[in-house]
C-alpha positions as a Markdown table, in Angstrom:
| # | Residue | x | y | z |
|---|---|---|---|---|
| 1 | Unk | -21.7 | 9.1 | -11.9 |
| 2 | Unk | -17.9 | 9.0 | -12.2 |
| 3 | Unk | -16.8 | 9.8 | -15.7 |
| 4 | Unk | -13.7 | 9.6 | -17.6 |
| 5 | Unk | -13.0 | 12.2 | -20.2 |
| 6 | Unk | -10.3 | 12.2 | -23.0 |
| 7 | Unk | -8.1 | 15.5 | -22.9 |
| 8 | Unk | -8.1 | 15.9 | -26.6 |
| 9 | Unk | -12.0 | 15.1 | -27.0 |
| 10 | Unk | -13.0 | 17.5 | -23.9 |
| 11 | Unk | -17.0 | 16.8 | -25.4 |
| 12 | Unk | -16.5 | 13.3 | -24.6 |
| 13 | Unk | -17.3 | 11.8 | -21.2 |
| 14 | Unk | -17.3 | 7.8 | -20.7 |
| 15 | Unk | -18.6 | 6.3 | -17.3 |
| 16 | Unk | -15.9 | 4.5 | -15.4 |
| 17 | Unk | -18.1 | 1.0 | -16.7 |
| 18 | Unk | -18.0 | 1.9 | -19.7 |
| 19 | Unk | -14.2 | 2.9 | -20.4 |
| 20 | Unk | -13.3 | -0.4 | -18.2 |
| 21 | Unk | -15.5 | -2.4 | -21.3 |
| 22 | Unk | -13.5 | -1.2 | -24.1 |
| 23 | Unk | -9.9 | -1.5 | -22.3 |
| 24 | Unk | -10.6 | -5.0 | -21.9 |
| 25 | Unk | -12.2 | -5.8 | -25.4 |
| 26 | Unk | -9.0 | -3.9 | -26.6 |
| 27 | Unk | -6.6 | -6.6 | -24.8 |
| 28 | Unk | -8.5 | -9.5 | -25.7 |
| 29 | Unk | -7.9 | -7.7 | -29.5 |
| 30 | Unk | -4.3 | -7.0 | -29.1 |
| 31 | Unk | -3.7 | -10.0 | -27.7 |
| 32 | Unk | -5.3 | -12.3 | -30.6 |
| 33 | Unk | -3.4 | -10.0 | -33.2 |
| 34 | Unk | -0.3 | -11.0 | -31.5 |
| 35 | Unk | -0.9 | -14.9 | -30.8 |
| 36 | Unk | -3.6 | -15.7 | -33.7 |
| 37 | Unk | -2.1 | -13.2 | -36.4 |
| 38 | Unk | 1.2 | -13.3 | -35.3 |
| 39 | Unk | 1.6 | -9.1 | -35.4 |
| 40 | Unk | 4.8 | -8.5 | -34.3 |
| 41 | Unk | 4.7 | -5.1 | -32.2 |
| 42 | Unk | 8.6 | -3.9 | -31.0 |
| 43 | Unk | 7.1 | -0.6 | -29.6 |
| 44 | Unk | 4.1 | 1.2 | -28.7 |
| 45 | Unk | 4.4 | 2.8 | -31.9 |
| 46 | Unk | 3.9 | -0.1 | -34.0 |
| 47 | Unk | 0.5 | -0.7 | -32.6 |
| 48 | Unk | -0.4 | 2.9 | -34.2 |
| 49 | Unk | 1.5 | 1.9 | -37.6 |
| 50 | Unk | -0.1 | -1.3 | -38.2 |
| 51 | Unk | -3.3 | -0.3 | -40.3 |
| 52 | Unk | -5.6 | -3.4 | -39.4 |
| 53 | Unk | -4.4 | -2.6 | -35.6 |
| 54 | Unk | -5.4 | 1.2 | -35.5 |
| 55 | Unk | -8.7 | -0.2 | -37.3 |
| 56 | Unk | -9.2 | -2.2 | -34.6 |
| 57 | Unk | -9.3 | 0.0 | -31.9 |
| 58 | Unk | -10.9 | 2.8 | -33.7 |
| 59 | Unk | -13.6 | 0.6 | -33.4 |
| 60 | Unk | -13.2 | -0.1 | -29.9 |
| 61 | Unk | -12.3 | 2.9 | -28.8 |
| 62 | Unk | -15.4 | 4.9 | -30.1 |
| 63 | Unk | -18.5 | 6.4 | -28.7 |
| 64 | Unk | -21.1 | 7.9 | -30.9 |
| 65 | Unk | -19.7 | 8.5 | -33.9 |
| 66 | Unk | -16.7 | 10.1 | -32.0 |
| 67 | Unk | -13.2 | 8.7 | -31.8 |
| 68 | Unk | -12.2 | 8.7 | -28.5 |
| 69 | Unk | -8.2 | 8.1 | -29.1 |
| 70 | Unk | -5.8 | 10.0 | -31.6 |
| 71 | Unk | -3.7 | 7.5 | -33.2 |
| 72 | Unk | -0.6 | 9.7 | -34.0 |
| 73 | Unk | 3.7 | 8.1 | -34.0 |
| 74 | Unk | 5.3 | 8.8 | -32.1 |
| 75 | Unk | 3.3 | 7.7 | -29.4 |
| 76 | Unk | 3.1 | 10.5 | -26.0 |
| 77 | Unk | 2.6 | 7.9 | -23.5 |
| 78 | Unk | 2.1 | 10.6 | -20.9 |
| 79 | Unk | -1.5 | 11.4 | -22.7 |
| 80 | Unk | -4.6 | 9.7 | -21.5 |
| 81 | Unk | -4.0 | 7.4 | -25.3 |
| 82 | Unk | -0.6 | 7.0 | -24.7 |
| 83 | Unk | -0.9 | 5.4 | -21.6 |
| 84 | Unk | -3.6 | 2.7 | -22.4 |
| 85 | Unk | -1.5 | 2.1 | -26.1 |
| 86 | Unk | 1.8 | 1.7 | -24.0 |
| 87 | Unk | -0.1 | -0.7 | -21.9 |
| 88 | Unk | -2.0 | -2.8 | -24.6 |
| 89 | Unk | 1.9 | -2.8 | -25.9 |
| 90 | Unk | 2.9 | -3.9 | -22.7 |
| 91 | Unk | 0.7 | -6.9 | -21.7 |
| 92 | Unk | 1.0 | -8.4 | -25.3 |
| 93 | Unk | 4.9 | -8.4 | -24.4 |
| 94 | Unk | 4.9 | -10.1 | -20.9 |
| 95 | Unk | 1.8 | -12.9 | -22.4 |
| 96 | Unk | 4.2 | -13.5 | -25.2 |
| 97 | Unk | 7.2 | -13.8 | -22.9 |
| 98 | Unk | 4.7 | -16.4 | -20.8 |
| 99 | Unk | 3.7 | -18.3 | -23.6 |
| 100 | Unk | 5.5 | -19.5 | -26.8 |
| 101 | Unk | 2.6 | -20.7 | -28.7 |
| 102 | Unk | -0.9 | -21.9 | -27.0 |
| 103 | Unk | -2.6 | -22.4 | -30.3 |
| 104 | Unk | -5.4 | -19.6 | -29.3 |
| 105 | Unk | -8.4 | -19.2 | -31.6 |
| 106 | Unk | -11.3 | -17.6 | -29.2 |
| 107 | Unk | -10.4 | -14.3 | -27.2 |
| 108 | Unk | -13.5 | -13.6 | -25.2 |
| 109 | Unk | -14.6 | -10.5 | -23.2 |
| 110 | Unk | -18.6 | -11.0 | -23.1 |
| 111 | Unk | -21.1 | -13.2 | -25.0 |
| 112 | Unk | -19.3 | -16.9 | -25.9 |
| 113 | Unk | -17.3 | -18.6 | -23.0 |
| 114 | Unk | -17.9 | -15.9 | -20.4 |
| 115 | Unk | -21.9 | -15.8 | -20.7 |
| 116 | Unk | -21.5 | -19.8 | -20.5 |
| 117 | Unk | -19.3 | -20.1 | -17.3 |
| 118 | Unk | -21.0 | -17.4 | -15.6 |
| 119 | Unk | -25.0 | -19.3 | -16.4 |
| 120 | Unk | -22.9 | -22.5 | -15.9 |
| 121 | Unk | -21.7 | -21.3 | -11.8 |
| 122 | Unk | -25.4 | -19.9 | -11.5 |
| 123 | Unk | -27.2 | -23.0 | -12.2 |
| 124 | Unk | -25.2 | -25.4 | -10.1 |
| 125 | Unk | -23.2 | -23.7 | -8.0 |
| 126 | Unk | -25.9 | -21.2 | -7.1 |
| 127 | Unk | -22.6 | -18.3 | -7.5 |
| 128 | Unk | -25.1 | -15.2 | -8.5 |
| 129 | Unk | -21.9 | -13.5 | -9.4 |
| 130 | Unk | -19.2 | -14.6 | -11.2 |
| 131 | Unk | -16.2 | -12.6 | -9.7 |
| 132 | Unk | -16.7 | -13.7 | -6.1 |
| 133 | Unk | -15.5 | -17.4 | -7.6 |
| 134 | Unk | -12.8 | -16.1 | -10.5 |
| 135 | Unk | -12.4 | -12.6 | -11.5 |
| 136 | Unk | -11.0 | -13.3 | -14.9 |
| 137 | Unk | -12.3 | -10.3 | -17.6 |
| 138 | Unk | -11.1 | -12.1 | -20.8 |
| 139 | Unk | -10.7 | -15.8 | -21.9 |
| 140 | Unk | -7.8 | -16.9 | -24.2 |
| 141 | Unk | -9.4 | -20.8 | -25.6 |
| 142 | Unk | -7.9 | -22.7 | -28.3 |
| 143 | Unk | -11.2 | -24.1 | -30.3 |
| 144 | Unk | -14.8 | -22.9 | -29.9 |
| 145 | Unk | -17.1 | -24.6 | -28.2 |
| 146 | Unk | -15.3 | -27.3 | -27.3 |
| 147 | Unk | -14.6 | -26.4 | -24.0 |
| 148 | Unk | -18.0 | -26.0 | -22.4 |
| 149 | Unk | -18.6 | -29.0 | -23.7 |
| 150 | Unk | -15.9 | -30.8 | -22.1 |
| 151 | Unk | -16.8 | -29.1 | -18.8 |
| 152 | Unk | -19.9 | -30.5 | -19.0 |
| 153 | Unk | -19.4 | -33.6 | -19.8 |
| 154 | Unk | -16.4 | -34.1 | -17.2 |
| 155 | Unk | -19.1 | -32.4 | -14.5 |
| 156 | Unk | -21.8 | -34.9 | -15.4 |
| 157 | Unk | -19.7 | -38.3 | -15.5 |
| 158 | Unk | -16.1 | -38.1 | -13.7 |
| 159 | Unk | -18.4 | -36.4 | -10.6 |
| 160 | Unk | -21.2 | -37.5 | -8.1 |
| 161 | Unk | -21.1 | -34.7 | -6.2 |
| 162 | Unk | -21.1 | -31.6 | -8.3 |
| 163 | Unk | -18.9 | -29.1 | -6.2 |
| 164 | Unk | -17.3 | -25.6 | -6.7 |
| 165 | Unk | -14.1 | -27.7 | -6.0 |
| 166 | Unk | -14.8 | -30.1 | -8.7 |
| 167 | Unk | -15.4 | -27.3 | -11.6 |
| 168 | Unk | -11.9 | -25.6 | -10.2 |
| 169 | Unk | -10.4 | -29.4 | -11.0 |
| 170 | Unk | -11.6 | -29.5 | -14.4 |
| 171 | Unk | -10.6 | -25.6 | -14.6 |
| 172 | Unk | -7.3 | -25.9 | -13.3 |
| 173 | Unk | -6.3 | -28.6 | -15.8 |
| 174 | Unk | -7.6 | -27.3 | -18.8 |
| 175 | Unk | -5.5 | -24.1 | -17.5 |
| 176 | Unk | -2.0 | -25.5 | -17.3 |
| 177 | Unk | -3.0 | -27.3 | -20.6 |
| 178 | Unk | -3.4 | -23.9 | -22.0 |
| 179 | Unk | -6.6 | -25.0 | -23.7 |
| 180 | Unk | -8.8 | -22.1 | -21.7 |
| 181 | Unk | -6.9 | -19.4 | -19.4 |
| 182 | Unk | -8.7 | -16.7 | -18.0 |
| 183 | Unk | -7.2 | -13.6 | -17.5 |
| 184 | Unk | -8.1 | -10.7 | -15.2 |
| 185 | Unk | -6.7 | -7.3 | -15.9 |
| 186 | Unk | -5.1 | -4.5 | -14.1 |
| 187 | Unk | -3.5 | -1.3 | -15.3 |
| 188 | Unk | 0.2 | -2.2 | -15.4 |
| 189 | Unk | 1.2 | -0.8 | -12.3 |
| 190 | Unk | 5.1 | -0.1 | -13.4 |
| 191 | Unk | 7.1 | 0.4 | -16.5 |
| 192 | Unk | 6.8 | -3.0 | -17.4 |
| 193 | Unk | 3.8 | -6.3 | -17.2 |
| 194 | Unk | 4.0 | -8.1 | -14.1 |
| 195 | Unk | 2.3 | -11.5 | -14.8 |
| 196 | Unk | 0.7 | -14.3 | -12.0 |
| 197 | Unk | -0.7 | -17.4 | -12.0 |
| 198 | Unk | -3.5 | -17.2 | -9.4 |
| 199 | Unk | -5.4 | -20.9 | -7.8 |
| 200 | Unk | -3.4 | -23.0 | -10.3 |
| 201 | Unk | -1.4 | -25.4 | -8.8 |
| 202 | Unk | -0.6 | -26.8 | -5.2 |
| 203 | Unk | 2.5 | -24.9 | -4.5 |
| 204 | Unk | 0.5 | -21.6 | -4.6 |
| 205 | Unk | -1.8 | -22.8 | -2.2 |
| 206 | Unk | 0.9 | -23.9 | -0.4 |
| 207 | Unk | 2.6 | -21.0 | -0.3 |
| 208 | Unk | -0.8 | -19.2 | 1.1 |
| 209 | Unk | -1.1 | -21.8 | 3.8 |
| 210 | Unk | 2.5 | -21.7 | 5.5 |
| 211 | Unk | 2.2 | -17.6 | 5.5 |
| 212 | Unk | 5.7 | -17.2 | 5.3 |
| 213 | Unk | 8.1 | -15.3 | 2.8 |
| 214 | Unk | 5.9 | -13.3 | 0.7 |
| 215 | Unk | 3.3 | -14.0 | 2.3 |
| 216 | Unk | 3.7 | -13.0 | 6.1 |
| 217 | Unk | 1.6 | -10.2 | 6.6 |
| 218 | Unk | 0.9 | -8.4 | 9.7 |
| 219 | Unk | -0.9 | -5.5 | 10.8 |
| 220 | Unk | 0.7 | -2.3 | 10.8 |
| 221 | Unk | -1.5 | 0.9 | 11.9 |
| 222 | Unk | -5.1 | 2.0 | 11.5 |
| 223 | Unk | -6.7 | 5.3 | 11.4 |
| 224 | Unk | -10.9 | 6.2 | 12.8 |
| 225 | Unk | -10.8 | 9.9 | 12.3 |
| 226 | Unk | -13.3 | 10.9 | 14.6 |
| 227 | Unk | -12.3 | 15.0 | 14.7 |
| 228 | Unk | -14.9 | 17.5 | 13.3 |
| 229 | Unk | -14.2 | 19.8 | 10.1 |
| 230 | Unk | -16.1 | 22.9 | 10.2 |
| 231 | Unk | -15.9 | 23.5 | 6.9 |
| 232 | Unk | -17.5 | 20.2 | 6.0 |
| 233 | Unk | -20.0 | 20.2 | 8.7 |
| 234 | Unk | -18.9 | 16.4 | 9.3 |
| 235 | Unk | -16.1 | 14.1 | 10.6 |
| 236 | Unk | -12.9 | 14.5 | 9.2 |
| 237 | Unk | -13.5 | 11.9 | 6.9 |
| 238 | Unk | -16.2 | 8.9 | 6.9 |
| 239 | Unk | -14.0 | 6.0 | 6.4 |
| 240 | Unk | -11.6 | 3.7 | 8.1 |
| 241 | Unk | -8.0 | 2.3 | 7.2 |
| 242 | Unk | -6.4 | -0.3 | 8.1 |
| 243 | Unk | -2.7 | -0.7 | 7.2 |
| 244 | Unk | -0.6 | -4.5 | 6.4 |
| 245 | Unk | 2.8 | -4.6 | 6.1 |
| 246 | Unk | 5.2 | -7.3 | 5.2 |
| 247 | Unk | 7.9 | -9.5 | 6.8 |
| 248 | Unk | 10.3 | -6.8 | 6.2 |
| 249 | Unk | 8.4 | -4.1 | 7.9 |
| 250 | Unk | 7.6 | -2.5 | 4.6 |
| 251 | Unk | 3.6 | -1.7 | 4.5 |
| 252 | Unk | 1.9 | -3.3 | 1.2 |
| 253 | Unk | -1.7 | -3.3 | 1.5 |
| 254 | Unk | -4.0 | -0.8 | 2.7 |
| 255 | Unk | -8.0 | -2.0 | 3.4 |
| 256 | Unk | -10.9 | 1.0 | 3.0 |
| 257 | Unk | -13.6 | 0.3 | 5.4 |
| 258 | Unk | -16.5 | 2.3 | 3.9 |
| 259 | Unk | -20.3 | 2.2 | 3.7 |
| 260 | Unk | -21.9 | 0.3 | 0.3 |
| 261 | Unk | -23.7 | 3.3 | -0.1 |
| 262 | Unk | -22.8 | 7.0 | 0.4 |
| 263 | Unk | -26.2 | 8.8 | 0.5 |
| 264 | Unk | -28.2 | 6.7 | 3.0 |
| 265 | Unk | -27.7 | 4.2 | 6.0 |
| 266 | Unk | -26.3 | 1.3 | 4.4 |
| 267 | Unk | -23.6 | -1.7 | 5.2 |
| 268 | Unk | -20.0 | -1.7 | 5.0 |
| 269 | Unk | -17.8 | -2.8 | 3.1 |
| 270 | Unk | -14.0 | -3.8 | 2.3 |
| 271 | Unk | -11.7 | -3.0 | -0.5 |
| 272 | Unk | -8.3 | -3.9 | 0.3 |
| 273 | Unk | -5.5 | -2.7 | -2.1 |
| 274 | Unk | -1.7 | -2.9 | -3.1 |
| 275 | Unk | -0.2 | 0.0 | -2.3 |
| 276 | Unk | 2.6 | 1.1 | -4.8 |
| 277 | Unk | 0.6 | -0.3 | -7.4 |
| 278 | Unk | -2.8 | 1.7 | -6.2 |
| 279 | Unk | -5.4 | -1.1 | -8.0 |
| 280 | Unk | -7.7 | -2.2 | -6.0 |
| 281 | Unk | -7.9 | -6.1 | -5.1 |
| 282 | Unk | -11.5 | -6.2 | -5.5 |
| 283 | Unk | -13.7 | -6.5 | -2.7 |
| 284 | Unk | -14.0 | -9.4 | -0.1 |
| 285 | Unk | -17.1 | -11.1 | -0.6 |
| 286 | Unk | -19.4 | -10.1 | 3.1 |
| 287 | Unk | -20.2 | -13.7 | 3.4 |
| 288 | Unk | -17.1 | -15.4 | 2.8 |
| 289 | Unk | -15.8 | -12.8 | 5.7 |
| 290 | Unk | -19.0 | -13.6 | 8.0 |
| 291 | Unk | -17.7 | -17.5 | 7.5 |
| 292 | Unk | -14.0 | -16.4 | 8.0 |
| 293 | Unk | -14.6 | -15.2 | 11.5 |
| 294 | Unk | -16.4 | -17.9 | 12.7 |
| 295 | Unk | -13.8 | -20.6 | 11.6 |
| 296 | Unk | -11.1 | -18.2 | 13.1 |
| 297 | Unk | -9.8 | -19.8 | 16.6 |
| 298 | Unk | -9.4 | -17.0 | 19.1 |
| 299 | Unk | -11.3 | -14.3 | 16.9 |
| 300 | Unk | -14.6 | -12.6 | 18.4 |
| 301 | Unk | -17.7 | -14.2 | 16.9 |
| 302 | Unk | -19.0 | -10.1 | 17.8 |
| 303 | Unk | -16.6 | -9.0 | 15.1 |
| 304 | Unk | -18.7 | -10.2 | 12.0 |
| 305 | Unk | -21.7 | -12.3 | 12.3 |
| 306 | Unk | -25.0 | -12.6 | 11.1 |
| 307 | Unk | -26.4 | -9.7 | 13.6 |
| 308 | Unk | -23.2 | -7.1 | 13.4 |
| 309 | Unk | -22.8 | -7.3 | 10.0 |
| 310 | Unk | -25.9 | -5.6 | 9.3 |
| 311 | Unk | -26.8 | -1.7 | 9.8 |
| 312 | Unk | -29.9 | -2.5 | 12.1 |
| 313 | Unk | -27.8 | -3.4 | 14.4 |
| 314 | Unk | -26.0 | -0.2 | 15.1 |
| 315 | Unk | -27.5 | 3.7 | 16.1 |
| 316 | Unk | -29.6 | 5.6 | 13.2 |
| 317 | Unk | -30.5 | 8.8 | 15.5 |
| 318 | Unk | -28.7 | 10.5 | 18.4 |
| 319 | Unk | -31.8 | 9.4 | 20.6 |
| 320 | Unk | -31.0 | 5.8 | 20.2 |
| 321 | Unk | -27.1 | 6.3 | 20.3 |
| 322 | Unk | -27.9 | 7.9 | 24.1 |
| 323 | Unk | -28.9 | 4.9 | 25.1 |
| 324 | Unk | -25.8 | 2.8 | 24.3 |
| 325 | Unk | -23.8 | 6.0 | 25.2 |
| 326 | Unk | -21.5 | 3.6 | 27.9 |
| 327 | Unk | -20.8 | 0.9 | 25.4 |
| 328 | Unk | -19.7 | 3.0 | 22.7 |
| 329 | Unk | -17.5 | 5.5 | 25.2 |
| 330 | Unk | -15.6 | 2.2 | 26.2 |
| 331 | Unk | -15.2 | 1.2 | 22.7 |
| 332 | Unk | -13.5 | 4.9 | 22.0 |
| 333 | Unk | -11.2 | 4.4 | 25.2 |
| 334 | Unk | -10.6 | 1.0 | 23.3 |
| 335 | Unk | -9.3 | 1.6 | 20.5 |
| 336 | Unk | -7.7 | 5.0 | 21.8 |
| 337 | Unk | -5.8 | 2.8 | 24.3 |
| 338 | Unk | -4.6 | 0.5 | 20.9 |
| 339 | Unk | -3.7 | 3.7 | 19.3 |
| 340 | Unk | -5.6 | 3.9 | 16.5 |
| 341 | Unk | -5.6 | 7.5 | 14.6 |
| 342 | Unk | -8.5 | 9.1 | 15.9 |
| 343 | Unk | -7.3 | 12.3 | 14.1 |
| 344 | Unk | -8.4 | 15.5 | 15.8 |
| 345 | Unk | -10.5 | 14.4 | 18.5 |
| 346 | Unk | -9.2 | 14.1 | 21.6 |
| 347 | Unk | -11.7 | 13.0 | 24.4 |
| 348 | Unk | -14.1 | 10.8 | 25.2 |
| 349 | Unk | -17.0 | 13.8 | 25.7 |
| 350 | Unk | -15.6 | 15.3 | 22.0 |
| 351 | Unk | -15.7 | 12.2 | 20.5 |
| 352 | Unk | -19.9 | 12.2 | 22.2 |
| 353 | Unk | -20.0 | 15.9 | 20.8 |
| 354 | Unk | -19.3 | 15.1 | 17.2 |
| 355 | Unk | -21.7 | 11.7 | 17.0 |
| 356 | Unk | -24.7 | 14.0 | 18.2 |
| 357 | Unk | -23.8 | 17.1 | 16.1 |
| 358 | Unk | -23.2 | 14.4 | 13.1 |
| 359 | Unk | -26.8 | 13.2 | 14.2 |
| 360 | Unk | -28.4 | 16.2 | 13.3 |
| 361 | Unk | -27.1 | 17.3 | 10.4 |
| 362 | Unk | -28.7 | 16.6 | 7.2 |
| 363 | Unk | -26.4 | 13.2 | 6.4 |
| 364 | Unk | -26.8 | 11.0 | 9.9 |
| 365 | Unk | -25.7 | 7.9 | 8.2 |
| 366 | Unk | -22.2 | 9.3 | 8.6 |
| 367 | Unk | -22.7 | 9.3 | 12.2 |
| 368 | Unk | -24.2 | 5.7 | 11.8 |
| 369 | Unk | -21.7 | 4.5 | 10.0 |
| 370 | Unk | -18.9 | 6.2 | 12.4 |
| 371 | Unk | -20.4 | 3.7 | 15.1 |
| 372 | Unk | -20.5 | 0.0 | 12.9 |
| 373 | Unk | -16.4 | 1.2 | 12.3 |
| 374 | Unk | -16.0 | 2.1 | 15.9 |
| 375 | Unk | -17.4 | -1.3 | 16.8 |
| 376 | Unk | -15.3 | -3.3 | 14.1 |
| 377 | Unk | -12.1 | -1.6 | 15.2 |
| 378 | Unk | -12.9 | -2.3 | 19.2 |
| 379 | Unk | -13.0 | -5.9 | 18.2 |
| 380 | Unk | -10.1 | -6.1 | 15.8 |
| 381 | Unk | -8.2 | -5.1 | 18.1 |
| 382 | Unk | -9.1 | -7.2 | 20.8 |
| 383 | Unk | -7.9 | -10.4 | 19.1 |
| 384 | Unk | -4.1 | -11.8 | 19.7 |
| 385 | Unk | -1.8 | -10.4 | 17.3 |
| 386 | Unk | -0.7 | -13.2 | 15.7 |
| 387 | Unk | -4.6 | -14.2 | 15.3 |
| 388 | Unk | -5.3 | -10.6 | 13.9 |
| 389 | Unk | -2.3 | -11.0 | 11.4 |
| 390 | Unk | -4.3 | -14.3 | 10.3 |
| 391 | Unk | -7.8 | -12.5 | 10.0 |
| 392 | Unk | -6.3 | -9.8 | 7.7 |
| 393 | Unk | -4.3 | -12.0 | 5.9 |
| 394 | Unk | -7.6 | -14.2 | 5.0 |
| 395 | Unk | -9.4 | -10.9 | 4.1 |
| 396 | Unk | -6.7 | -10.1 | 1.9 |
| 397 | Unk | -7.0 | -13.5 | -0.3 |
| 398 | Unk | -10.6 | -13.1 | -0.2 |
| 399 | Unk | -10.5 | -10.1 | -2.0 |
| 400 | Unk | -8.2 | -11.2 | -4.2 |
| 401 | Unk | -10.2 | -14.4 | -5.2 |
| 402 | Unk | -6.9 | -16.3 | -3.3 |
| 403 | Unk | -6.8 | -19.5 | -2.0 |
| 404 | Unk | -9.3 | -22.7 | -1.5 |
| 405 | Unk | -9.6 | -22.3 | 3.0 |
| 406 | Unk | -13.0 | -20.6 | 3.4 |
| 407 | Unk | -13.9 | -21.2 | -0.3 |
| 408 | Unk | -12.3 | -22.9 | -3.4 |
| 409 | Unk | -11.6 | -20.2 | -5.8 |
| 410 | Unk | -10.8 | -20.6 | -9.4 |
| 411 | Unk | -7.7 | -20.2 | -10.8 |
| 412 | Unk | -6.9 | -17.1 | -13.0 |
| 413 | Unk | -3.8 | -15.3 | -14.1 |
| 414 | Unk | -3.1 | -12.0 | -12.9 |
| 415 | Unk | -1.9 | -9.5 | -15.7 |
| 416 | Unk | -1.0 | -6.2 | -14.8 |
């Protein structure tokens, strides 16, 4: 279980879930102090010098009856407190920059508004999970309870057909209104708060559609290391990468193609993110990819469908694998001929070598899922460039929770 542990409280360990929790209750806090109370915070320090402040996040930031954060001026942003502080200083700066004065009363992590929107997309929009339609982690409202009410009320009369795309209407409008705006967070990925508005208005989806300026991505280089480590009794490493750059050449994003699960024979999955920045854009929802492929002209229905996405499909022991032996030695001359980093390996009978010696070690799922990369890869790269460009393009909006093409996401702003 991944854990994060403060330097200065070496006794206490926080799972990743559980430190993501109290950085975004301590936003959602910061952010009320500054819009509701009217704190004024000019540096980092002040957030440690205003006593009802430092209360507050004592609070937050406590497990047990342990204090996870010191609280000391001045501020060493370069310690694992500094950091977040600098950041909660940060984001309250760019939000306050963004907006003069929304009239915010409610500033919701769980419970309230979240627990309604996320039982609200469940019940009629069948949505089981509330990120694959809007990845927002806090909600800034300006009165209680009035909201859902609205949202019901405008769903039940102004609407026959009770759509996704009809809840993003109501959504969008209450956003640029400023009466509800849901935020996701990121770690600010520079010295100072970058801000977006994501699905908000026509010119962003604009902008997404014509794939041009910022948005004209192409693929760049991909890696299937398929050499053998000794020392790790395995491949050189069990993923895939696949690498986008931008209209200036310059690469940006970098997908992971990995298995869901690392200890047994599972399916994969995708987790695109922004290099520079190193956050992950989340991961593209499996089914909104499936449904990408098959409305993508020129693109191999082969690549994702129903059948290929899932593990069955592929080689669980050497003994099966012998039998598609020809298939999968043209899909290594394949992608060797589209030169893809295959890392150490460097034939066709090596490449054979490895998948049987991976076979029988005590982990064959790594030889497994060797194969469903191999196979994704092969058909990647059989598709036109410029209709390859598009596919990872889409992928990378669907992982971001971009766009309304192959489904109407809603509309969020970006803080980080």
């Amino acid at each position: 279980m991944p854990t994060f542990t403060i330097k200065q409280e070496s006794t206490i360990s926080l799972s990743a879930a559980e430190m993501t929790a109290m950085q975004e209750k301590a936003t959602a806090f910061i952010l009320m102090q500054a819009f509701q109370k009217n704190v004024k915070y000019s540096s980092v320090d002040d957030i440690v010098k205003h006593k009802e402040t430092k209360a507050g996040l004592k609070k937050i930031f406590t497990k047990g009856s342990k204090s996870i954060f010191s609280y000391e001026s001045p501020v060493d942003i370069k310690s694992p407190e500094g950091e977040w502080l600098e950041n909660f200083y940060q984001q309250q700066k760019k939000m306050l920059l963004e907006y003069s004065s929304p009239g915010w009363t409610v500033f919701n992590r769980e419970g309230g508004f979240m627990d309604f929107i996320t039982n609200l997309i469940r019940r009629k929009f069948g949505i089981s999970k509330k990120d694959s339609w809007n990845p927002a982690d806090i909600w800034l409202i300006k009165k209680k309870d009035v909201f859902r009410k609205k949202i019901e009320e405008e769903l039940k009369g102004a609407f026959a057909t009770q759509t996704i795309v009809e809840l993003n209407a109501i959504m969008r409008a209450m956003f640029k209104d400023e009466e509800v705006v849901g935020i996701s967070l990121k770690k600010i990925s520079g010295k100072i708060a970058k801000y977006d508005k994501i699905n908000v208005d026509e010119k962003f989806f604009e902008k997404l559609e014509k794939r041009n300026g910022e948005y004209a991505y192409s693929f760049s280089k991909a890696n299937l290391k398929l050499g053998w480590s000794k020392s790790k009794n395995s491949f050189e490493t069990a993923d895939a990468n696949i690498w986008i750059k931008d209209n200036a050449g310059k690469e940006i994003y970098k997908f992971q193609l990995k298995p869901n699960q690392t200890s047994k024979f599972s399916n994969l999955k995708f987790e695109p993110n922004a290099l520079g920045g190193a956050a992950f854009l989340g991961k593209a929802p499996l089914d909104l990819i499936q449904k990408l492929v098959e409305r993508s002209p020129g693109v191999p229905n082969k690549l994702y469908n129903k059948e290929t996405r899932n593990n069955a499909y592929y080689p669980k022991s050497y003994n099966i694998f012998v039998k598609e032996i020809k298939e999968y030695s043209k899909m290594f001359d394949n992608i060797k001929k589209a030169k893809i980093d295959i890392g150490t390996c460097r034939s066709k009978e090596e490449f054979i070598a490895n998948i049987s010696k991976a076979f029988n070690t005590k982990t064959p799922y790594v030889a497994h899922t060797k194969l469903m990369l191999l196979h994704f890869l092969d058909q990647l790269m059989k598709i036109k460039s410029n209709k390859r460009d598009d596919l990872l393009t889409d992928i990378i909006f669907l992982a971001a929770k971009q766009g309304r093409t192959i489904f109407d996401f809603g509309p969020f702003g970006k803080l980080y």
